[in-house]
N, C-alpha and C positions, 0 to 999 in steps of 0.2 A: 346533323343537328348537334350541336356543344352542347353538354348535361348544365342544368340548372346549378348555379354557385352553391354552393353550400360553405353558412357562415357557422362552427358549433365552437362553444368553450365546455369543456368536462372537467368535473371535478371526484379524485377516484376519494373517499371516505375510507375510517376504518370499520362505522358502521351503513351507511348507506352510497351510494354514489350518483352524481346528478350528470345530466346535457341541458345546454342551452341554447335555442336555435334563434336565431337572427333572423326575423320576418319583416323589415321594413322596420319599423318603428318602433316592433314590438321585440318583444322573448317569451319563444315557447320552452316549460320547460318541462321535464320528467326526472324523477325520482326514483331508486329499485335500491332494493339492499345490497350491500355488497358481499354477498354469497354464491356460494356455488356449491352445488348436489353432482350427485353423479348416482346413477340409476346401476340395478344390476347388471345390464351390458354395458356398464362403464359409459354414459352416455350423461353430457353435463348441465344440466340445468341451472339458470342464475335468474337472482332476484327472488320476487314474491313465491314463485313454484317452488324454486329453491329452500324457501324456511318456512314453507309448508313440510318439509321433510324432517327439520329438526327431531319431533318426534319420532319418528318413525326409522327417517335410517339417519342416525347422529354420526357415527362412526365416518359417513362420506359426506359429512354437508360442511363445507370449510366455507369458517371468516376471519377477520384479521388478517386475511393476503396482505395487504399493505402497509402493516407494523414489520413483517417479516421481508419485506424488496429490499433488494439491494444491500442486506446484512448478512453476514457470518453465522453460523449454528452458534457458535462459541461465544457471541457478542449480541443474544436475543436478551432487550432488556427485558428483566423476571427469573433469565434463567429456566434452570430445573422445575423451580417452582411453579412458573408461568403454562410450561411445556405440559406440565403434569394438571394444569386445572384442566386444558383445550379436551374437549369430546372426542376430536380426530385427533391422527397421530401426528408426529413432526418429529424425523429423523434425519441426520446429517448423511450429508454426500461424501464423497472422496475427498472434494475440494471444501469443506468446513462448510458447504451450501444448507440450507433448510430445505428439506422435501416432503411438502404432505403425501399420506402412503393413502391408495385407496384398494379397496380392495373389492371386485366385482366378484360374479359366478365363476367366473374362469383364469380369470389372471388377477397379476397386483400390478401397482401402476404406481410411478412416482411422478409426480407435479413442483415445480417449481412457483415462487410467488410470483414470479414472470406469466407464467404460463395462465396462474389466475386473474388475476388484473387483466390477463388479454382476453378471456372472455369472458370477463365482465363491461370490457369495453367493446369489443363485440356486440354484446347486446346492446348497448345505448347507442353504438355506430348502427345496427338497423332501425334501432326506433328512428334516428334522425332522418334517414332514406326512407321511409315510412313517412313520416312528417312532410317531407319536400316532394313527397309524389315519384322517389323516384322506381320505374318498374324495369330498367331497362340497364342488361349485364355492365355498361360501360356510365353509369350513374350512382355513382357508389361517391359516398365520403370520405376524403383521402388526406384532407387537412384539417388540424385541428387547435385551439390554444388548452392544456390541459394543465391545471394548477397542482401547486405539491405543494405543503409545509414547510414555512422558511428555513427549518433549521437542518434539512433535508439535505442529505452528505451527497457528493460529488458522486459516490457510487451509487445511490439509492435514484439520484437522478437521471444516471446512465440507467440502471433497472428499468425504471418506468419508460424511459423513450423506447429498452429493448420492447417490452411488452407494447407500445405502439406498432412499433415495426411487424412485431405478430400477426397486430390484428389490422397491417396493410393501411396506416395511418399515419400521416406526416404531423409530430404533434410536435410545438411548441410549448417549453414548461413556462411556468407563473409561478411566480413565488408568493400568496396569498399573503398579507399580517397574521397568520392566525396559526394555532397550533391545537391539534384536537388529542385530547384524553380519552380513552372508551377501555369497560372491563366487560368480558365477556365471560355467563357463569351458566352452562346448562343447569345446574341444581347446587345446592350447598354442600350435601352428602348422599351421593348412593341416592334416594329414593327422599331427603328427610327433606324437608325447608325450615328456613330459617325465618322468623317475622320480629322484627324488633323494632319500636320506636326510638327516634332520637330527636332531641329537641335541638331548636337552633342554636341557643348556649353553645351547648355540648358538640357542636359540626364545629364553633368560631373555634370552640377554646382545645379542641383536640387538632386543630389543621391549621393552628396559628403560624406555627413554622411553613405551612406551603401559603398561606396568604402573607406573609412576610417576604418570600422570597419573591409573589407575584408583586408585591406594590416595590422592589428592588428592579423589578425586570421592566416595569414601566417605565423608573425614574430614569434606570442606562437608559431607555427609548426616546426618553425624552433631551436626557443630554446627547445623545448620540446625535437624535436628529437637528440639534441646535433649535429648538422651538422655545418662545419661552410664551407663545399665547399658543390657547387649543382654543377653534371655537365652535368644534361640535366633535361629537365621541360616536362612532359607531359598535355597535357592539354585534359579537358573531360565537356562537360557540356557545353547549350548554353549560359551560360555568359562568355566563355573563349574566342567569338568573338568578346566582347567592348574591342576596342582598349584601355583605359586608362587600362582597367585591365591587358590586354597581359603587357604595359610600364609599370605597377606596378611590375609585376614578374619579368621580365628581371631585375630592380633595384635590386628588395629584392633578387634575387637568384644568380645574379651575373651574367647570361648567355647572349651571344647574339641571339639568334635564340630558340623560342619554337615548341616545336613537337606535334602533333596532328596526331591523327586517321585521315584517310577518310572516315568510315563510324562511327562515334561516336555514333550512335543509339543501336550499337550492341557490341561496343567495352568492356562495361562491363562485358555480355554477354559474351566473349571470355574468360575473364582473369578470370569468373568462371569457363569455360568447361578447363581452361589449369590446373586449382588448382586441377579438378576432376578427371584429367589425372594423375596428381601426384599422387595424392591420390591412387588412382587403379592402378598403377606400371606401366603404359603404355606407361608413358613420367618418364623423366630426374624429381629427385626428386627437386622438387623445395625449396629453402631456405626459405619459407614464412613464416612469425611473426604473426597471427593475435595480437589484444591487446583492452583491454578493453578501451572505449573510458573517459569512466568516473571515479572519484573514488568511490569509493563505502565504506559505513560507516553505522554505528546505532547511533538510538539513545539515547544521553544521559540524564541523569534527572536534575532537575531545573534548565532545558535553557541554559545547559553548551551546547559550541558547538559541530558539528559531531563528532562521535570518529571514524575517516578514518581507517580504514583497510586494501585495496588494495588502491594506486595510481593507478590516468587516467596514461593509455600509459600503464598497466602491461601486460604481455606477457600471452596468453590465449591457451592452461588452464593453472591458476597461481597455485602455492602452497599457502597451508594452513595457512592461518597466523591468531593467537590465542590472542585474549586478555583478562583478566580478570577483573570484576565486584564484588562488593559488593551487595547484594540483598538489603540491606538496613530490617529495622526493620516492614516496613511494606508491603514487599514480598509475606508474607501470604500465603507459597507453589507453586506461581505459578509467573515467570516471562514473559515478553511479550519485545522479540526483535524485534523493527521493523530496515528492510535494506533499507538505499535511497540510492541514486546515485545521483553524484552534487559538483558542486566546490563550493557552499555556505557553509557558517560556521556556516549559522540560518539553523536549522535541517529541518523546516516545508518548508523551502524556493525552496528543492529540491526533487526530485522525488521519492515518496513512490514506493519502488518495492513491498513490501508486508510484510508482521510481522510474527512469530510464535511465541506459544504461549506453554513453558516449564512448566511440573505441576511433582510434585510428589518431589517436595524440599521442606526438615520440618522447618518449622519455629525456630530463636534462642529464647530459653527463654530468661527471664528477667536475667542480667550479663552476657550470651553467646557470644560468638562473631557471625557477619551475615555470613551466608551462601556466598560463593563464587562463582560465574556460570564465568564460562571460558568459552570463545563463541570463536568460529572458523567457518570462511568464507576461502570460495574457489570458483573457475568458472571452469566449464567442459568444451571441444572441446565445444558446441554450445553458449560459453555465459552464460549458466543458474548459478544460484548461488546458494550454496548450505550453507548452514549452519549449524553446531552441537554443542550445547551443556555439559562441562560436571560440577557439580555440585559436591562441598565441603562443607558438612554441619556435623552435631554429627554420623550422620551414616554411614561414612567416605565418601571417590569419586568416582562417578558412570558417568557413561556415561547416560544422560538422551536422552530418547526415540525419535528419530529425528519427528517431529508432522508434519503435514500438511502446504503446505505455504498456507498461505491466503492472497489473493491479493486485491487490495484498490479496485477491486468491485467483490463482494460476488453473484454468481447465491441466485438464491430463499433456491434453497435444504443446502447450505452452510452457509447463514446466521441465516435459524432456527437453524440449529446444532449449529452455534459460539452459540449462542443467548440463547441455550439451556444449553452449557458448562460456558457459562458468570454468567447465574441465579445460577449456582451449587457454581461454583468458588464464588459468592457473598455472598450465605448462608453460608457457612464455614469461609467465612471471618467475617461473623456477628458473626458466632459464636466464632470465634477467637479475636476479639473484647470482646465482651460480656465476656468470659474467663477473658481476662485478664482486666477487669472490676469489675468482682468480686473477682478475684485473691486480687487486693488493698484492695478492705473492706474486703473482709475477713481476709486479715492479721490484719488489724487491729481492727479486732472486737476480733480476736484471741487475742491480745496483750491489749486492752485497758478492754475489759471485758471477765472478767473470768469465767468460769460455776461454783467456788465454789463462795459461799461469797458476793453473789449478792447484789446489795445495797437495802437499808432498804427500801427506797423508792419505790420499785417496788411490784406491785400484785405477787400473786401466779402462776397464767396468763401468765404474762410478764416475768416473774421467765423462765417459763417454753420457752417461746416462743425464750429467748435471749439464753441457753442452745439449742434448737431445733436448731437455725439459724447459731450458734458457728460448733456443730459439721454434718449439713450440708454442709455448707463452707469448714470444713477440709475433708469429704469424697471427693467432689467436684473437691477441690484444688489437692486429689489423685490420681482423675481417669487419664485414660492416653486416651480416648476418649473425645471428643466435649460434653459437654452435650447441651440439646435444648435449643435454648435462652430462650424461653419464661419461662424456670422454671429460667433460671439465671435472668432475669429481674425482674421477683417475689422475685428473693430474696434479688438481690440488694433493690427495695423498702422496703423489710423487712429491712434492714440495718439501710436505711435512717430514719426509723420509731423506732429506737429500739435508735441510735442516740439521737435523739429528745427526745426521752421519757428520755435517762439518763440525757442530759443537763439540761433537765429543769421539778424539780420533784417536787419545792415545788410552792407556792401559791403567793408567795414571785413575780413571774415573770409579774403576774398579775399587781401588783403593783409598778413596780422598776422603772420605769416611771413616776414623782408625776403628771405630765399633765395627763399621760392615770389616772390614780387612777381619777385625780381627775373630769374627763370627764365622767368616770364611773360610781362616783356617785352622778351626773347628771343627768343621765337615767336610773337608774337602778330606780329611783323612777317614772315612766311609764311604762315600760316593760322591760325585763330583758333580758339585754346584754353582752356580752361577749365581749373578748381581745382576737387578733391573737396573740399567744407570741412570733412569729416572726416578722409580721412587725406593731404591736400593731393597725392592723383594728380592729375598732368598726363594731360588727356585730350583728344581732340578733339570738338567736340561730336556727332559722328556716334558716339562710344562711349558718353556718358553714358546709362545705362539707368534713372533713374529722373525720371519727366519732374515734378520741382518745381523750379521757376528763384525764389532770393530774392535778385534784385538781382546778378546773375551768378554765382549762383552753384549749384553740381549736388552731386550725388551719384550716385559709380562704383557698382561693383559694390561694394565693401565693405557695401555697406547693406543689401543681400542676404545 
């Protein structure tokens, strides 16, 4: 016997959270707070039970899980300030995470806003199996449409689907119009309360700046969406009861009369269980648009601004849209896309979704042209973003290997690996460096001195050494592998020493200076000193530290 369909839309709140179930024609729905207790044997209670505890055990009754999803300790809007009104505690992880602390008879416990949101959905996923009758192990609710706040970042959205996955549920997000405000205050001070009147005046003429910025946030809505007739206004949310707000919409939208739910607690809640109904063919297909709320871009190098790729408002899922890059000259094999999302045109000003990091593109030699990487972005049914890669370099164009996203905070096990792949990527790049470090002087040790015909001035020695240094430079310059820095850095020094020794062969250097000569022989009649022939220090030979003698002459420390 196949389990009974199960049709729900949920809606997770900051202050309460709803389901909606799908009975034929109708929508059953339910309401719980969105709270969660935890008992002295660490044991969790959510909804009604749950803020029956407030009094009693505050310290373990967490709300506002879902201000806190999918954000950074460092990045909770309030801050310090916010962290320090909450009852319960909220302390950072390793990884810059939020973790409420609880603490039972016997142990402490950290919780993630993941971890809450999963049983909070939890509990609405048995009411819903409660509702459909179902009593039997393999009749469980495993699909679901779950709405989130539009303005709802790419990570906050991965959050919330983690926390479906928890709680053993295929959810589908919803991007609702709406955006909800909530403060949560166990008391004023310590034990005092606060009781003040305020008259409506005095709410318009002190929050004029935040109805100002809301009758701007409608107008963008309304250019954005190209409307120029509205012919009916729903309203959702409890600031849709301040009168100046309701007089703001009727102005901006043109209408006389706004319509409202009567039960607006659950009303989201519906509009997800009706999307779910379409979805599963069980209702009338519904025409719905979801759209990505932001634009979404990378970035580009020296501080140019975002390079946009999808516009806010694009229809979800969008098609692929491709643009190409330059790697520039010092690429080095490996390039590093990061995706933000944000109407700023300063790249850091907006939201890091996360980076990937493309390898296995060959470097252009010296006269080559750079390497080309074509980036392509796209959003799938859920939001997610996906990105690929294809690369145009000497070895013609490949589709390079779609990597790992990595998100602006790294678990433990994630950041050894980057951190591991970064050390690799570094040494090749030294050694690519390095390469073409001695690629210059060797050319021109090739070109300036010859292996026949060595000049008079040199030992037998040196003979041999500038011959040795010439045609390991040309093997080098061959090979089609890295070789180890540390032999190229040895030979660059050779370079620089083989240099020196041709410029300056005779004795003559000692002297070309009539000051230095004539300083010299000065002291040479007490102990016998020497001339740097680079920057003419007077030294004694017990200081000179670099042991080449050409006809007396040294090199100090300057050479170093």
């Amino acid at each position: 016997m196949e389990p009974k369909k199960a049709i729900v839309g949920i809606e997770i709140g900051t202050v309460s959270s709803s389901i909606g179930i799908w009975t034929g024609n109708a929508i059953r729905n339910n309401t719980i707070p969105s709270c969660v207790a935890f008992t002295d044997h660490n044991e969790p209670i959510t909804g009604d039970k749950a803020i029956e505890q407030l009094d009693t055990n505050v310290p373990n009754t967490i709300v506002d899980a879902r201000r806190l999803i999918g954000a950074r300790y460092s990045d909770i809007d309030g801050g310090e300030d916010l962290i320090r009104l909450w009852p319960f505690q909220v302390v950072p992880s390793m990884n810059d995470e939020p973790r409420f602390l609880v603490r039972s008879l016997s142990t402490l416990n950290c919780y993630s806003p993941e971890e809450i949101v999963c049983m909070i959905l939890m509990s609405l996923k048995e009411y819903a199996e409660k509702e459909l009758g179902y009593n039997r192990e393999d009749e469980v609710v495993i699909d679901a449409v779950i709405s989130v706040p539009c303005l709802f970042s790419n990570s906050q959205k991965m959050a919330t689907l983690e926390a479906a996955r928890m709680a053993a549920a295929r959810m589908r997000l919803l991007n609702p119009n709406v955006t909800e405000t909530a403060i949560f205050l166990d008391s004023f001070y310590e034990d005092y309360a606060l009781n003040v009147t305020i008259t409506q005046a005095t709410v318009q003429e002190t929050s004029k700046d935040l109805f100002s910025k809301c009758q701007k946030a409608v107008a963008q809505c309304l250019q954005d969406s190209r409307t120029f007739q509205v012919h009916q206004v729903i309203l959702v949310g409890g600031c849709s009861g301040i009168p100046i707000i309701r007089e703001m919409l009727k102005v901006l939208c043109g209408v006389n009369e706004l319509w409202e739910f009567q039960n607006q607690r659950s009303c989201v809640a519906q509009g997800a269980t009706i999307l779910a109904a379409s979805l599963s063919g069980e209702a009338v297909r519904l025409p719905i648009s979801e759209v990505t709320p932001m634009t979404l871009g990378v970035e580009c190098p020296e501080d140019m601004p975002m390079c946009n790729f999808i516009p806010r408002y694009t229809r979800v899922p969008s098609t692929c849209i491709r643009q190409s890059f330059k790697t520039g000259a010092d690429a080095l094999g490996v390039v590093k896309v990061a995706v933000y999302e944000g109407e700023n045109e300063v790249t850091v000003e907006n939201n890091l979704l996360g980076y990937f990091i493309f390898g296995g593109i060959e470097p252009a030699e010296r006269g080559e042209p750079d390497p080309i990487i074509t980036v392509s972005l796209a959003i799938d049914n859920n939001g997610t973003v996906i990105v690929s890669a294809v690369a145009e370099d000497k070895s013609g164009s490949r589709q390079l290997p779609r990597p790992k996203m990595f998100k602006r905070k790294l678990s433990s096990e994630e950041f050894l690996q980057l951190e591991n792949d970064l050390e690799q990527e570094e040494v090749k790049r030294k050694k690519q460096i390095a390469r073409q470090n001695v690629m210059q002087f060797a050319t021109f040790m090739c070109r300036e001195v010859p292996c026949e015909g060595i000049h008079e001035a040199f030992s037998a020695s040196q003979d041999w050494r500038i011959k040795y240094a010439v045609g390991k430079a040309e093997s080098l310059l061959n090979e089609n592998q890295l070789p180890d820095v540390r032999n190229l850095e040895y030979l660059q020094k050779t370079y620089f020493q083989i240099l020196h020794e041709r410029e300056y062969t005779t004795e003559e250097v000692v002297v070309y200076n009539e000051k230095a000569a004539a300083k010299l022989k000065e002291v040479q009649s007490t102990q016998p000193y020497y001339v740097c022939r680079r920057c003419q220090h007077y030294m004694s030979k017990a200081e000179h530290v670099v042991p080449i003698e050409v006809r007396h002459s040294f090199l100090c420390v300057c050479y170093n």
